[in-house]
TIZA-505818 format. One record per residue (C-alpha): x, y, z; residue number from 1; residue in one letter. Coordinates in steps of 0.02 Angstrom, whole numbers, plus 50000, padded with zeros to 5 digits. Example, Ala and Ser with C-alpha at 12.3 -4.5 7.8 and 13.67 -1.06 7.14 Angstrom:
# TIZA-505818
NODE/u/v/w/k/r
NODE/50615/49775/50390/1/A;
NODE/50684/49947/50357/2/S;
# end
This chain:
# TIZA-505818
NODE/u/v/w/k/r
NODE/51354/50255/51123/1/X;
NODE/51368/50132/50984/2/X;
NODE/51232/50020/50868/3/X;
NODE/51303/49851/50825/4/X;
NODE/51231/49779/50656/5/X;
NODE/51210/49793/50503/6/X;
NODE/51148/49983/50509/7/X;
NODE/51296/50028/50651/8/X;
NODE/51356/50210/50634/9/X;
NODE/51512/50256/50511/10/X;
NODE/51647/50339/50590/11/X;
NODE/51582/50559/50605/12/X;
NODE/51666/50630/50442/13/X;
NODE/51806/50771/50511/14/X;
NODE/51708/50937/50539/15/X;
NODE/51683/51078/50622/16/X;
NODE/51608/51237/50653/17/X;
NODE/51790/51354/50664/18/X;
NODE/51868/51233/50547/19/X;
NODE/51977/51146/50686/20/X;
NODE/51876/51062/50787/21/X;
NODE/51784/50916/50738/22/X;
NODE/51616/50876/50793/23/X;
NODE/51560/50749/50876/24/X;
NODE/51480/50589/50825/25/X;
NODE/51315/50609/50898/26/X;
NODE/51292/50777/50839/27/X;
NODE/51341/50723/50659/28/X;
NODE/51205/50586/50636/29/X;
NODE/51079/50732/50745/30/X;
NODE/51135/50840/50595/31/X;
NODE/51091/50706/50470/32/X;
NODE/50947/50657/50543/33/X;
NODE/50853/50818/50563/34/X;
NODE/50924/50896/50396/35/X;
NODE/50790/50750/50328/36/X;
NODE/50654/50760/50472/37/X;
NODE/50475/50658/50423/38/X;
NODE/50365/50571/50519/39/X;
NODE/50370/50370/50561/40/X;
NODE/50227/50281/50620/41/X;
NODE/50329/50133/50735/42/X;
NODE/50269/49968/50812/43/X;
NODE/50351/49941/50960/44/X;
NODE/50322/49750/51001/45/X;
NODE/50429/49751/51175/46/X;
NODE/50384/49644/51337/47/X;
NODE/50477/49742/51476/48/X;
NODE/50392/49902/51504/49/X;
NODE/50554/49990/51543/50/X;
NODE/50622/49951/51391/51/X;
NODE/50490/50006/51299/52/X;
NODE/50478/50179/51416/53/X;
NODE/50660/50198/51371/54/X;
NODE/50637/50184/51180/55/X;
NODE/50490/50333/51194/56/X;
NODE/50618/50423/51303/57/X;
NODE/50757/50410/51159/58/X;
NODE/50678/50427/51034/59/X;
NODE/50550/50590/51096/60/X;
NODE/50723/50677/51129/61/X;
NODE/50774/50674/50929/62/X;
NODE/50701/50769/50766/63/X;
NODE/50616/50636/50715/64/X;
NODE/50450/50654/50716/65/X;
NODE/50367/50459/50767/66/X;
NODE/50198/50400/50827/67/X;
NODE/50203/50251/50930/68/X;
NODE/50108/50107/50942/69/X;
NODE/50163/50001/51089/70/X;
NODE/50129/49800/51096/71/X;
NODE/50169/49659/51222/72/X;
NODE/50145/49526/51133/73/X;
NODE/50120/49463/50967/74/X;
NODE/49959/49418/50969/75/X;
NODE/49919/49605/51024/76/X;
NODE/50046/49644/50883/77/X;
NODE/49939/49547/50765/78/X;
NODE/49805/49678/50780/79/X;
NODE/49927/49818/50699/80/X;
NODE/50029/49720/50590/81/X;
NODE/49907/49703/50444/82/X;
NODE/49938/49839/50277/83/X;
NODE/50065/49902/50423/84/X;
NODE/50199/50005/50329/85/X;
NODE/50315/50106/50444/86/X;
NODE/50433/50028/50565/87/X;
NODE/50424/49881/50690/88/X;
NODE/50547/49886/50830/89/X;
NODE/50545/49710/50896/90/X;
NODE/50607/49628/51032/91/X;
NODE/50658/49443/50977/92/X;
NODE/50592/49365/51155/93/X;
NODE/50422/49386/51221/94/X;
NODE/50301/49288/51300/95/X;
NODE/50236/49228/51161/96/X;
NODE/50368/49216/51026/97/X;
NODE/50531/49196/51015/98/X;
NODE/50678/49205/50898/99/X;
NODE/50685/49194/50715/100/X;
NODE/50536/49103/50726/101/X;
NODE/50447/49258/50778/102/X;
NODE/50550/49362/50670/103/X;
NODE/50463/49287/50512/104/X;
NODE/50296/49281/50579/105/X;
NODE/50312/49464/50590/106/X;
NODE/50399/49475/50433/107/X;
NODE/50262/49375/50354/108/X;
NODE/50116/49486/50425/109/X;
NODE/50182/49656/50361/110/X;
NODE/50279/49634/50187/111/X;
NODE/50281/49814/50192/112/X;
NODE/50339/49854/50352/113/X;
NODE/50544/49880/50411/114/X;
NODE/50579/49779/50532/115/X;
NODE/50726/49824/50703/116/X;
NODE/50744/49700/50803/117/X;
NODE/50800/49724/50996/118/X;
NODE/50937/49587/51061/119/X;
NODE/51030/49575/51230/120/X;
NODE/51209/49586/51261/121/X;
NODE/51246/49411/51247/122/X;
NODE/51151/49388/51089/123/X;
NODE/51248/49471/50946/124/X;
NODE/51237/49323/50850/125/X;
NODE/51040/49307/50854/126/X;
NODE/51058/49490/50785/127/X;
NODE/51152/49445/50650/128/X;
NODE/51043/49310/50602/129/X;
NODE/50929/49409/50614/130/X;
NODE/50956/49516/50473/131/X;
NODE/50994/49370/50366/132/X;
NODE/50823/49330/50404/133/X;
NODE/50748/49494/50337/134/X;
NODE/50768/49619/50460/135/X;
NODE/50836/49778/50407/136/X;
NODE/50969/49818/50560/137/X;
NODE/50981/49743/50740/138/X;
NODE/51018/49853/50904/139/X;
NODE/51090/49812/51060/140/X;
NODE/50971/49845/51207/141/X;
NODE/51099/49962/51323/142/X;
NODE/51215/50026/51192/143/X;
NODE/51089/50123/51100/144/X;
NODE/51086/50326/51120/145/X;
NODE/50911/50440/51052/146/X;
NODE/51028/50494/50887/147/X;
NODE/51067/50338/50840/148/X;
NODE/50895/50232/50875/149/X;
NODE/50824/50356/50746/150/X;
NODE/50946/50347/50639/151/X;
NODE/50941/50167/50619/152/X;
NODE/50734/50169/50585/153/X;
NODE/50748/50304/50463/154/X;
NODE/50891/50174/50374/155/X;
NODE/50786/50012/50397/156/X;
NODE/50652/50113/50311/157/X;
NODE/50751/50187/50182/158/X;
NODE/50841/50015/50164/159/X;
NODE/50668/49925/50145/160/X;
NODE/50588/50053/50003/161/X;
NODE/50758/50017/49904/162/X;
NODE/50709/49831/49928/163/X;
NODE/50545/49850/49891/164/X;
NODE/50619/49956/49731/165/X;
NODE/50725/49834/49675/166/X;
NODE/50587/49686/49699/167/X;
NODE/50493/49793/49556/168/X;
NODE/50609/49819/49439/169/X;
NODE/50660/49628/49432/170/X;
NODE/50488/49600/49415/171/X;
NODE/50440/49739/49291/172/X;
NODE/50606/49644/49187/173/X;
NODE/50546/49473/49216/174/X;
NODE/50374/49521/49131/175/X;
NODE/50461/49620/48991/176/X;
NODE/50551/49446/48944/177/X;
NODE/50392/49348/48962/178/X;
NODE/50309/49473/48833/179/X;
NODE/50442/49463/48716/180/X;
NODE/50428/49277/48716/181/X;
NODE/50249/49289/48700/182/X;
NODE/50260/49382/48562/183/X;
NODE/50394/49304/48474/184/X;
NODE/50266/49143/48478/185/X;
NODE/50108/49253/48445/186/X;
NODE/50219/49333/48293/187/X;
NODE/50310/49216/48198/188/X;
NODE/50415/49202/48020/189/X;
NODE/50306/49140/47884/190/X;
NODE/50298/49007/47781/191/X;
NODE/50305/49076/47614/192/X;
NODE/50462/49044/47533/193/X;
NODE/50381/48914/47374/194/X;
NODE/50224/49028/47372/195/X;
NODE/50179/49164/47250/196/X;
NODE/50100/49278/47366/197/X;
NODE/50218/49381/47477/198/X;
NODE/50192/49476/47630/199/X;
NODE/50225/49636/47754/200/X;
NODE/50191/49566/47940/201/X;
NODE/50152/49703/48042/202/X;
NODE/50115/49712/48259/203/X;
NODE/50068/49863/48360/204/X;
NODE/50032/49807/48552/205/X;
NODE/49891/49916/48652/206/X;
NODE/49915/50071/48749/207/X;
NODE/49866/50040/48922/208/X;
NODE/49908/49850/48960/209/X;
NODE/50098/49800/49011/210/X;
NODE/50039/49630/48952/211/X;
NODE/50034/49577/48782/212/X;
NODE/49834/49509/48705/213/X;
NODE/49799/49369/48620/214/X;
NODE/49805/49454/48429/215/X;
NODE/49911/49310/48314/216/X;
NODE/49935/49280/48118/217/X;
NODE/50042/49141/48017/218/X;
NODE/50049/49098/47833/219/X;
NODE/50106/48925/47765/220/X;
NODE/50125/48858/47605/221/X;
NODE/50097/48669/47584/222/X;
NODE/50066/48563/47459/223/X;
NODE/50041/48703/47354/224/X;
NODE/49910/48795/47432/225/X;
NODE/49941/48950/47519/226/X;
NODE/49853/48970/47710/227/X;
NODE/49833/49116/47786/228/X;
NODE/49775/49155/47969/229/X;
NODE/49734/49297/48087/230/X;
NODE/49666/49283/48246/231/X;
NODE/49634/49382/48415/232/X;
NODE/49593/49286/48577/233/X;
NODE/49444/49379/48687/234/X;
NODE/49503/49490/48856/235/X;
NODE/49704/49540/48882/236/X;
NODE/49831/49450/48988/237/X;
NODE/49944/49329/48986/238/X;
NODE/49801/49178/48987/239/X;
NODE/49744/49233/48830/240/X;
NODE/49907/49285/48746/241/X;
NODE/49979/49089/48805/242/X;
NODE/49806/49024/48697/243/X;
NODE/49837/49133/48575/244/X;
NODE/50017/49051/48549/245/X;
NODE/49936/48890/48575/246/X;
NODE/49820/48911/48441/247/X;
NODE/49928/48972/48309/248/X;
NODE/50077/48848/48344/249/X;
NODE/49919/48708/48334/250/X;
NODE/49866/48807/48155/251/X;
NODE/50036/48771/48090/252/X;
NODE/50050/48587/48145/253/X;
NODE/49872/48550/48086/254/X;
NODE/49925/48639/47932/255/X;
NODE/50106/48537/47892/256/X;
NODE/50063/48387/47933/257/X;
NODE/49923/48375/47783/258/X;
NODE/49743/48374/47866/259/X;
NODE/49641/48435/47747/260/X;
NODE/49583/48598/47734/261/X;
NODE/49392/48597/47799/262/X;
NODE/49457/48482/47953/263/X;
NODE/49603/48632/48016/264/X;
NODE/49468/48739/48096/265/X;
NODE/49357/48594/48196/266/X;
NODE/49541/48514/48259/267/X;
NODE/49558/48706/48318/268/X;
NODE/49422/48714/48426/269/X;
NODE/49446/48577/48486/270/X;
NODE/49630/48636/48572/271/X;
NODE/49534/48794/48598/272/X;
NODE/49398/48706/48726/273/X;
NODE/49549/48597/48802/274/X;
NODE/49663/48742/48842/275/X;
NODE/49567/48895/48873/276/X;
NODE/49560/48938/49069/277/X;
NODE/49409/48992/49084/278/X;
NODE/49250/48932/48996/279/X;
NODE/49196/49082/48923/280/X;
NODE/49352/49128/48825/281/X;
NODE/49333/49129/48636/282/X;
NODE/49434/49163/48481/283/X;
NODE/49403/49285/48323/284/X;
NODE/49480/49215/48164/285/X;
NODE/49484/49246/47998/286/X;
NODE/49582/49094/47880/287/X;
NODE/49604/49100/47673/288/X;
NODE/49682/48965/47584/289/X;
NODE/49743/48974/47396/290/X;
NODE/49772/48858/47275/291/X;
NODE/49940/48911/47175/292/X;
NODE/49903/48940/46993/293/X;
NODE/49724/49005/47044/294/X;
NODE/49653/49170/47076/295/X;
NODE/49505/49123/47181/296/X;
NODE/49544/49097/47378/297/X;
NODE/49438/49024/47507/298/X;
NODE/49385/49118/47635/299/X;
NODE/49304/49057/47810/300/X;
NODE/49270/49205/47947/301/X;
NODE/49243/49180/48136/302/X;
NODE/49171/49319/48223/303/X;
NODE/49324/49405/48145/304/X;
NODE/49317/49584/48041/305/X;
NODE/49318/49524/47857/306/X;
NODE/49482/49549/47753/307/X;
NODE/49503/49690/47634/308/X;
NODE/49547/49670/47452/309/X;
NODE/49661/49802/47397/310/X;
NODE/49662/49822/47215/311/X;
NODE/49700/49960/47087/312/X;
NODE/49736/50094/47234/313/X;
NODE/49556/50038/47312/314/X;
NODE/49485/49948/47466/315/X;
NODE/49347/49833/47479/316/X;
NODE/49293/49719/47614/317/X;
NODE/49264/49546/47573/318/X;
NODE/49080/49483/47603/319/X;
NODE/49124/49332/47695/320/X;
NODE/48989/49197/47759/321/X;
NODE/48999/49244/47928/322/X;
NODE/49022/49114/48064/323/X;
NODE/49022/49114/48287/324/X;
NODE/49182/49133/48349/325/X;
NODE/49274/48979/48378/326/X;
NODE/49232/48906/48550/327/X;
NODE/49039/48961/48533/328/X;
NODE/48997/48864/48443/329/X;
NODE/49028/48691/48324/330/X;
NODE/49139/48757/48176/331/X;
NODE/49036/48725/47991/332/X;
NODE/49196/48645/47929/333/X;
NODE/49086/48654/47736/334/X;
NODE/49073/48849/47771/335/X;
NODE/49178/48957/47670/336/X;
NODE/49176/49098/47529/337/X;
NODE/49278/49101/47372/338/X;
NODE/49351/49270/47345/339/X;
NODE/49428/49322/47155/340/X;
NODE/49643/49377/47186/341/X;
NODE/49682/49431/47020/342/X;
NODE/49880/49441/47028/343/X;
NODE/49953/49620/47051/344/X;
NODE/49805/49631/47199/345/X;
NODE/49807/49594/47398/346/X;
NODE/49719/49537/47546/347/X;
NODE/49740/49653/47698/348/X;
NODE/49698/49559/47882/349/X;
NODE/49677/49644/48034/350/X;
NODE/49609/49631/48183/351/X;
NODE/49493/49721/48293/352/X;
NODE/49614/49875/48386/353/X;
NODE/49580/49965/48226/354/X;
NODE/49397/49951/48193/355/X;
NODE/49349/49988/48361/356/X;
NODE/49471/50162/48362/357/X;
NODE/49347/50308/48381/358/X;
NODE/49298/50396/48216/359/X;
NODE/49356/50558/48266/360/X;
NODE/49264/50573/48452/361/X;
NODE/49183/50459/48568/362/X;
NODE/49062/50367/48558/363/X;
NODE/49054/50319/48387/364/X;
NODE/49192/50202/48321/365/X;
NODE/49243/50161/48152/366/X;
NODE/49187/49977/48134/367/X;
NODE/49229/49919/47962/368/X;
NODE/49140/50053/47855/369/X;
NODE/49257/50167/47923/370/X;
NODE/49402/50085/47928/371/X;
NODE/49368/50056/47740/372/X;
NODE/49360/50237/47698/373/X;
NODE/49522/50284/47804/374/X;
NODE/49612/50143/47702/375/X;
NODE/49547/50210/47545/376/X;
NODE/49615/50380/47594/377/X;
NODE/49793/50304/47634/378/X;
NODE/49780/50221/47480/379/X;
NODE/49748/50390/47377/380/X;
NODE/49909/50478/47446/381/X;
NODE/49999/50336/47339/382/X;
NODE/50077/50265/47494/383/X;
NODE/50206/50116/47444/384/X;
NODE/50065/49962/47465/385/X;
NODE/50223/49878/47581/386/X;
NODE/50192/50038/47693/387/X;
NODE/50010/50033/47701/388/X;
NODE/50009/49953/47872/389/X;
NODE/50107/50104/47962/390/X;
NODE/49998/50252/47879/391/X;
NODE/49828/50139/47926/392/X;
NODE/49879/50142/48110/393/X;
NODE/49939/50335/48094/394/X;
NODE/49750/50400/48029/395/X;
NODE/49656/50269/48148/396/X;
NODE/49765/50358/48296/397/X;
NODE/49710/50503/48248/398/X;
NODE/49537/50482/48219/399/X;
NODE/49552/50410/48405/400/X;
NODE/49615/50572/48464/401/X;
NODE/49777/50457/48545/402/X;
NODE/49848/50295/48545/403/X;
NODE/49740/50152/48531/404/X;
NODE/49673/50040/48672/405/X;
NODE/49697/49875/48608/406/X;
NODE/49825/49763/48503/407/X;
NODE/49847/49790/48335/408/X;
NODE/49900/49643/48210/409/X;
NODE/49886/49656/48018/410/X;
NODE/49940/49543/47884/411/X;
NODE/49964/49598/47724/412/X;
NODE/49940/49450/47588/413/X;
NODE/50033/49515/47405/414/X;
NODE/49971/49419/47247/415/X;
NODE/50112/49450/47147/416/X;
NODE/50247/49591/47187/417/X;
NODE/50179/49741/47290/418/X;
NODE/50172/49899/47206/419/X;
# end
């Protein structure tokens, strides 16, 4: 008996029981398939009720264990095909369906499913197409034995779970680039090469999303005035982290090209309304602008944790004028707070991943009070101020009892050389 298509049976590997003889083909691929025995729930979509008797037969006298569902037509196959993910054995002409027209209706209807598809003698070719089509092997009605019909479903099966496999991992890839772009425009290179502040840029994404958020920071200097912005778009996914990029790519234009400082924020939210998806989406922010030569920076907050000043081996958050997040409400472009940066001190941005980290069991978290006094504690084991980011996220992950939920984005701001 022989299978022609694309699953046909390889030539029986040279065996035998005495070591001379060699077995035979159909008690080779017996061999195989009852060495890996499992049950396969099969849709057997087949006009002529002979046929489909004769498939039972074949199939009832192997190891493989099958439960089968027999159909004469597609639209009685249309019942069963739905969330359907075993095998359909399918003969390409019945009443009412034919060909690879049928083929991809089927196809269509059960992603999951393998598909077999039944030809006649005289239509090797349709097989073959067949199979180009999507189907995982073609048989011959009349030239198929009980060894090798099983054989072929548990290939087509096997054959459609690598598919389905391989379908993953190019898409699990595919996403992995799209993050890396996303983050590459949520995380850029700063500005800062005529300023006197420096910085230490640092990114942690979330535990549980494969997606990256909508956390984003940039510095510029222009005109000689320093800006500085951190920002986190509300909810995870690649909506918000495309606004977030959106928002701090528009920051920077708004920014180089001159518009004055109290007008960058209401241009903002402005893109912000115009390119969020959904209605309710909103960004945190937090912006500081200094004036080179001064020590006093100006400060506007948007629904965004206030900034820390770090000075003398001590933490303090900034007591900002507190605004709605932008794309709440109208931005108070005259809104801001001036903030003394003696040189030698620094500005430490963040956003919310670390103040809502537990402080040390559910349900309390540690807001920024807390996240004051774990900074302060970093900050007393005379950590290198250029390494404060890394020991900050270390304590908060422990207070947290694990890694933290959400994105993590800090900006560091040096007025003068850090210590």
């Amino acid at each position: 008996m022989t299978v022609i298509g694309d699953g046909a049976a390889e030539a029986a590997e040279g065996a035998a029981t005495d070591g001379n003889a060699p077995l035979s083909d159909d008690t080779v691929l017996a061999d195989r398939v009852e060495a890996t025995v499992e049950s396969v729930e099969v849709l057997l979509i087949e006009d002529d009720p002979g046929d489909a008797f004769l498939a039972e037969e074949l199939l009832a006298d192997t190891a493989l264990a099958t439960r089968i569902t027999w159909v004469s037509t597609l639209k009685a196959a249309r019942e069963h095909l739905t969330d359907f993910r075993g095998c359909v054995l399918l003969d390409l002409n019945l009443p009412d369906g034919h060909g690879l027209d049928l083929l991809r209706e089927v196809l269509g209807s059960a992603p999951s499913a393998a598909v077999v598809v039944f030809t006649g003698l005289d239509d090797e070719h349709e097989g073959i197409a067949a199979v180009s089509a999507g189907a995982q092997d073609y048989l011959v009605k009349g030239q198929v034995d009980g060894s090798l019909l099983a054989r072929s479903l548990r290939y087509s099966l096997e054959r459609r779970r690598a598919d389905e496999n391989a379908r993953q991992l190019r898409e699990a890839r595919m996403r992995a680039r799209e993050n890396m772009r996303l983050e590459r425009g949520l995380l850029p290179q700063v500005l800062l090469e005529r300023s006197p502040l420096s910085h230490r840029a640092y990114y942690r994404p979330g535990r549980k999303r494969a997606l990256v958020g909508g956390d984003f920071y940039d510095a510029v200097e222009k005109d000689g005035t320093t800006h500085v912005i951190i920002g986190d778009v509300s909810g995870h996914g690649p909506d918000e982290a495309a606004l977030g990029v959106s928002l701090r790519i528009a920051w920077r234009t708004l920014v180089m090209s001159g518009v004055a400082e109290r007008h960058v924020l209401p241009n903002l939210e402005q893109l912000l309304v115009s390119e969020r998806a959904q209605e309710e989406m909103y960004a945190t922010l937090c912006m500081a602008s200094l004036d080179t030569g001064s020590e006093r920076a100006r400060v506007r907050s948007l629904g965004h944790p206030p900034p820390m000043l770090v000075s003398d081996r001590c933490a303090e958050e900034i007591q900002a004028a507190p605004q709605p997040p932008l794309g709440v409400f109208p931005v108070d472009q005259d809104e801001s707070t001036e903030v003394v940066l003696p040189r030698g001190a620094s500005l430490l941005f963040y956003t919310d991943g670390l103040v809502d980290a537990y402080d040390g069991a559910p349900p309390a978290r540690l807001e920024v009070a807390g996240l004051r006094r774990l900074v302060n504690g970093v900050l007393g084991q005379n950590v290198p101020l250029n390494n404060l980011p890394e020991h900050i996220v270390d304590e908060a992950e422990r207070s947290n009892g694990g890694p933290l939920q959400d994105d993590v984005a800090m900006l560091l701001i040096n007025h003068g050389e850090p210590a």
